[in-house]
RODO-2510 file (C-alpha; in nm, 4 decimals, decimal comma):
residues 247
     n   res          X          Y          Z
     1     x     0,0000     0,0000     0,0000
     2     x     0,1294     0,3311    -0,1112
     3     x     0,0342     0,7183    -0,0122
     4     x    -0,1727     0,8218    -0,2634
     5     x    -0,1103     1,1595    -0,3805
     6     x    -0,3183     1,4495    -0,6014
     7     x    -0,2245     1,7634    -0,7420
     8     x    -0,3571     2,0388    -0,8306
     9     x    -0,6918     2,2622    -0,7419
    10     x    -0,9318     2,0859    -0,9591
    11     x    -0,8466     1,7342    -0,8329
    12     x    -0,8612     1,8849    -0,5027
    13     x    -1,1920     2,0204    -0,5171
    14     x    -1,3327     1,6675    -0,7319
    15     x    -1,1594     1,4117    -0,4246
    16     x    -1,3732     1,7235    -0,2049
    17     x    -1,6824     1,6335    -0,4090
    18     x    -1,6930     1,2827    -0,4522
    19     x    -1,6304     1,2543    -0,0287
    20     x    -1,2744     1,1477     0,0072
    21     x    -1,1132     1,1557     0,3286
    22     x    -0,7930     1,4044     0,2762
    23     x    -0,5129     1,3276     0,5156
    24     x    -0,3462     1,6267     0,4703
    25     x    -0,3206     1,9343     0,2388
    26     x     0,0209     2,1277     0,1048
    27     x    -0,0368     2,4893    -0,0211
    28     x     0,2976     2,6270    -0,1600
    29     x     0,3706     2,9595     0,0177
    30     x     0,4846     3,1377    -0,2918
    31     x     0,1769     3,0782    -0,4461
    32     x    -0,0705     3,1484    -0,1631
    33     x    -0,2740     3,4463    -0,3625
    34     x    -0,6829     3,4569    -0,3290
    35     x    -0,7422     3,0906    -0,5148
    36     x    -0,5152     2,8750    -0,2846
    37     x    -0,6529     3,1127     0,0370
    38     x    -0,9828     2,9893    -0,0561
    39     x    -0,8399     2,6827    -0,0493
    40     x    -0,7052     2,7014     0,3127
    41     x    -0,9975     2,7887     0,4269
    42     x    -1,2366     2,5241     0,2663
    43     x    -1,0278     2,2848     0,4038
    44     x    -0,9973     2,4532     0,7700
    45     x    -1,4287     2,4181     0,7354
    46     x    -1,3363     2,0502     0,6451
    47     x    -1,1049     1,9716     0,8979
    48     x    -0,8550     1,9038     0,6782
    49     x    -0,4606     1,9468     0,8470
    50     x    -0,3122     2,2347     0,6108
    51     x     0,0337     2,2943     0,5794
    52     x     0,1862     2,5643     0,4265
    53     x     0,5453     2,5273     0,2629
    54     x     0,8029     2,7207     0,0786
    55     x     0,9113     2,6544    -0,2528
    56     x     1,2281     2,4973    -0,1091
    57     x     1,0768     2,1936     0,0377
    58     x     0,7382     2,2108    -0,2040
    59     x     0,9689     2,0272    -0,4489
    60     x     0,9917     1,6870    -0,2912
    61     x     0,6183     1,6948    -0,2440
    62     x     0,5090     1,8555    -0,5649
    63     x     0,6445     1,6463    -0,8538
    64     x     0,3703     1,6610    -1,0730
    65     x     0,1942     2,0024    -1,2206
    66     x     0,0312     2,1104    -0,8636
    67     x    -0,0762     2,4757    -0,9129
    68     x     0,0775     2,5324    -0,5806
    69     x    -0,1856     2,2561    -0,4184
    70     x    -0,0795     1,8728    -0,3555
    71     x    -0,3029     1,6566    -0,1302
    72     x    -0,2918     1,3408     0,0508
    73     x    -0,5711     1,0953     0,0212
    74     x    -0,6173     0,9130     0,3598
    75     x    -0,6485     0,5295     0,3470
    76     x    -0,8842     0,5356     0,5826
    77     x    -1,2425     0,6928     0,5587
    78     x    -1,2800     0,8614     0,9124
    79     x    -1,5988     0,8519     1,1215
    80     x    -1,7882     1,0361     1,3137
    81     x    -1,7585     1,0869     1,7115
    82     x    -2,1085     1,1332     1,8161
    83     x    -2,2522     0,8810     1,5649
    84     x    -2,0396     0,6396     1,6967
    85     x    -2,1340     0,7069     2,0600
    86     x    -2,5215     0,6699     1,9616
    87     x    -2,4944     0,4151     1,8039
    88     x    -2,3115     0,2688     2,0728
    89     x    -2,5673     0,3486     2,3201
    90     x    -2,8941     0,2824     2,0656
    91     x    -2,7954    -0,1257     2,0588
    92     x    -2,7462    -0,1382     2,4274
    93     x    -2,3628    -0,1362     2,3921
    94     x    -2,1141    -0,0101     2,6564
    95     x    -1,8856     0,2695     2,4541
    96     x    -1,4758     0,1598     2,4925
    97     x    -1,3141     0,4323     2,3035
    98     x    -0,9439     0,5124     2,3254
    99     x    -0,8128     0,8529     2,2695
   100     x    -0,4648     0,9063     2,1599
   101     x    -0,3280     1,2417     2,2847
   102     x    -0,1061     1,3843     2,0495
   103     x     0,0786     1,0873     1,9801
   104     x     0,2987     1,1689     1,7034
   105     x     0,5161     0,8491     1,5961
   106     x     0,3516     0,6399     1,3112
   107     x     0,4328     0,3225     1,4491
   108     x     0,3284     0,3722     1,8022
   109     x    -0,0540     0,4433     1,6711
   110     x    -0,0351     0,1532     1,4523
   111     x     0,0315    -0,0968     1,7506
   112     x    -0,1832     0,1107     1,9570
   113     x    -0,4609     0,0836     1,7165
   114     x    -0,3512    -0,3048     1,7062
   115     x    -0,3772    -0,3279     2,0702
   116     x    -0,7384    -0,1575     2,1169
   117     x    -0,8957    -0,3480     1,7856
   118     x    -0,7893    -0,6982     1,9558
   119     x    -0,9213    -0,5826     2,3013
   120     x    -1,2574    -0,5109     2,1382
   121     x    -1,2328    -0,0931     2,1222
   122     x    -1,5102     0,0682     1,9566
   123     x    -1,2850     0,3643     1,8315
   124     x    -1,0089     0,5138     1,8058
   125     x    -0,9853     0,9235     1,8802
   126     x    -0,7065     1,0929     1,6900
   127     x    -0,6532     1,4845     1,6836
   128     x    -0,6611     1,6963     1,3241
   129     x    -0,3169     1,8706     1,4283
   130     x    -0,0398     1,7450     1,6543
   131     x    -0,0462     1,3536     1,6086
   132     x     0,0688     1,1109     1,3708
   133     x    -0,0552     1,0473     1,0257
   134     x    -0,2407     0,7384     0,9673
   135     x    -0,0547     0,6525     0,6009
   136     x     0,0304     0,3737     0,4730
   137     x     0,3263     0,2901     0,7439
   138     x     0,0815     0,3384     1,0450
   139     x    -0,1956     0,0779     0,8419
   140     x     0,1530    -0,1648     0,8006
   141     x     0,2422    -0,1097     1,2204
   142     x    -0,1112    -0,1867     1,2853
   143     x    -0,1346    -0,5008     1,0539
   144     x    -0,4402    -0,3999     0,9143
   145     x    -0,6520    -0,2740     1,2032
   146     x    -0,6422     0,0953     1,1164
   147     x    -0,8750    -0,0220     0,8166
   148     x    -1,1147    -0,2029     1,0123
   149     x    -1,1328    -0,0229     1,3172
   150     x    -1,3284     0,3219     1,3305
   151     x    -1,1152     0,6243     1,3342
   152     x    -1,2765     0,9640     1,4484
   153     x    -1,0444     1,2449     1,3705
   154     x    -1,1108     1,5424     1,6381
   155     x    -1,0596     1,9416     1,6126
   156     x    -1,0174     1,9859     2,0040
   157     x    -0,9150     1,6531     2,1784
   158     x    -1,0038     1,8609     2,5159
   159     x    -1,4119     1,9517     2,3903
   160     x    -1,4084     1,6214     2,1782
   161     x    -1,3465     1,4157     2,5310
   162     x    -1,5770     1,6608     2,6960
   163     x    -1,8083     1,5449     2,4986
   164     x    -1,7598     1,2509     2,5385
   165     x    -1,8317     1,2612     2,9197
   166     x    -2,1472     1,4625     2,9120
   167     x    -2,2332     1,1389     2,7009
   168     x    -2,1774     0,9380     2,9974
   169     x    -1,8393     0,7794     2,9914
   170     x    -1,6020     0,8069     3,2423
   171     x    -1,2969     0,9458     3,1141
   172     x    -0,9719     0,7337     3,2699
   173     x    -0,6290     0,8578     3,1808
   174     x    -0,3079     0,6073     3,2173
   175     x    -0,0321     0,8233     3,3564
   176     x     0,2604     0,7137     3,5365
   177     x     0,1768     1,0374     3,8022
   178     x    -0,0950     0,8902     3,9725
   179     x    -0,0972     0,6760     4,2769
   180     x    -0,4078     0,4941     4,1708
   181     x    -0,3526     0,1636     4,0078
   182     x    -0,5429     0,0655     3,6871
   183     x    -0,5131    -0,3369     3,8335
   184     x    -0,8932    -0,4182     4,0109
   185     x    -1,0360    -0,1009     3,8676
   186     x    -1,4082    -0,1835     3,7535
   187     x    -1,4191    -0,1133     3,3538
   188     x    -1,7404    -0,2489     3,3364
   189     x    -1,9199     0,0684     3,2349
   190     x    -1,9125     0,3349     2,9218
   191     x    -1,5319     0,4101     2,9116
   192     x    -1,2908     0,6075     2,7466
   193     x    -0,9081     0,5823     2,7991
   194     x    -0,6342     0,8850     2,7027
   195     x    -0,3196     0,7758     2,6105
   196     x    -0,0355     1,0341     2,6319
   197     x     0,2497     1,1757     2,4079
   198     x     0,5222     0,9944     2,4015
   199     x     0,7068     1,2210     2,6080
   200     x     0,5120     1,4214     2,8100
   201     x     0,2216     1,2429     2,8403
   202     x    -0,1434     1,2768     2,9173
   203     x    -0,1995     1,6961     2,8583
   204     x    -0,2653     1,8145     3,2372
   205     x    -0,5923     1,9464     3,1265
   206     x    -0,7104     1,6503     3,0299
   207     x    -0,5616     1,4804     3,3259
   208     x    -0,7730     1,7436     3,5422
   209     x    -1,0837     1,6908     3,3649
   210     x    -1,0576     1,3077     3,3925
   211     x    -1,2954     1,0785     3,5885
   212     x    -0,9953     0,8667     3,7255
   213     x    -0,6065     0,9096     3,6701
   214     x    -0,4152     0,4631     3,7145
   215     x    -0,1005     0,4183     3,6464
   216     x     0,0392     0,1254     3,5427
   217     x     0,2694    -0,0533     3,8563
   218     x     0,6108    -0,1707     3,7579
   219     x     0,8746    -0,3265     3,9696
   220     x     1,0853    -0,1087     4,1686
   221     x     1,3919    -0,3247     4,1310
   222     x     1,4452    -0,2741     3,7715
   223     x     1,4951     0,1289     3,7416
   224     x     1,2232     0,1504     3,4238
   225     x     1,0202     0,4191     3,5277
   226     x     0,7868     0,4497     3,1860
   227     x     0,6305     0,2222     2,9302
   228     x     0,6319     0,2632     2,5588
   229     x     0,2756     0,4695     2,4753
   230     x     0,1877     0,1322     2,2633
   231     x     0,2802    -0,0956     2,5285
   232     x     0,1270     0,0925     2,8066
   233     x    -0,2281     0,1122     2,5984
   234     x    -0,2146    -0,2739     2,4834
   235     x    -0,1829    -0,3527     2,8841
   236     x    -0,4448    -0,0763     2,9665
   237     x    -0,6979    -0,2285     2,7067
   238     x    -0,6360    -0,5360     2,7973
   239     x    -0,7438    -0,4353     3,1513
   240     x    -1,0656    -0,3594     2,9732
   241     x    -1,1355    -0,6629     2,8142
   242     x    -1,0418    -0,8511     3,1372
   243     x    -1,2599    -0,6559     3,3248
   244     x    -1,5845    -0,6887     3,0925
   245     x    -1,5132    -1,0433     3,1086
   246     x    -1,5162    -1,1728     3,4496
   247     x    -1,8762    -0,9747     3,4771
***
């Protein structure tokens, strides 16, 4: 599987049209008169990630004739948050959703997606800005998953989980700050988990706004005093699925 690439405004605004996801849009700086500001700003209505670039670097994305305007088609068709959650809640189903928190490294949200598909996760919450792209490399690290299981791409991680708990899910964050264990804790319930960058972590506003705040124990003996974001999440959805289990 290869990134799939267009250029140029009308292909842009036909892949717009016929209701492709976009994974992320290139503008050329140099050429960012009143068409290609247009542009930006379409896709900003969209939620598409825009980034504008100089002429300098343009040239390893732009190969082809671009007018200034070279998009990435997403492999994945991304859903929607709150249909997912009423959905969810129309059949009678618990909501597991698992937010990544500006998780930037492709491979990381491929085994996290992994992880959370096996577990039986409903979804998978990825921000517009500040995370990793789901391309072809993060569909290879997840073996597949990332086309199978839903993938809601949010504007505002903070309102998109505040959302989520005035929908009635408690909101659990796995941080190696707390004092609270995530071993014995009842997952039974609606549930989301936040997963933190891979090196600072869970954002402290989300951490404040959470419902509960477990940490992962480790041995003392050994001096490792964090897991790998993809390691930590298999263990902490696992938790999930053990816990929904034994009910």
């Amino acid at each position: 599987m290869s990134d799939q690439f267009i250029y140029g405004i009308n292909a842009f605004d036909e892949a717009i049209r016929s209701g492709k996801s976009i994974e992320k849009l290139f503008l050329l700086k140099e050429n960012l008169g009143p068409r290609l500001s247009k542009i930006r700003e379409e896709a900003k209505r969209l939620k598409i990630p825009v980034s504008v670039v100089p002429k300098v670097k343009f040239k390893g994305i732009g190969k082809k004739n671009h007018q200034g305007v070279v998009a990435m088609i997403s492999p994945i068709q991304y859903a929607s948050l709150e249909n997912i959650v009423d959905e969810l809640f129309s059949k009678g189903v618990n909501p597991f959703l698992l937010a990544a928190d500006s998780i930037t490294d492709i491979r990381n949200i491929g085994a996290i997606a992994r992880s959370a598909q096996a577990f039986g996760c409903h979804a998978l919450l990825t921000p517009l800005k500040g995370g990793a792209m789901l391309n072809a490399e993060a569909i290879k690290s997840s073996s597949g998953a990332l086309l199978d299981l839903p993938v809601c791409r949010v504007e505002h991680m903070t309102k998109a989980l505040e959302f989520v708990k005035n929908s009635g899910l408690r909101l659990i964050s796995i941080t190696e700050k707390s004092s609270s264990r995530i071993y014995g804790y009842d997952f039974s319930g609606p549930v989301a988990l936040v997963m933190g960058s891979e090196g600072t972590g869970v954002s402290p506003e989300i951490l404040k706004m959470s419902d509960e705040n477990l940490a992962i124990p480790m041995s003392d003996e050994t001096g490792v005093g964090s897991l790998n974001v993809s390691v930590a999440a298999g263990i902490a959805c696992s938790e999930v699925f053990r816990s929904r289990r034994e009910l």
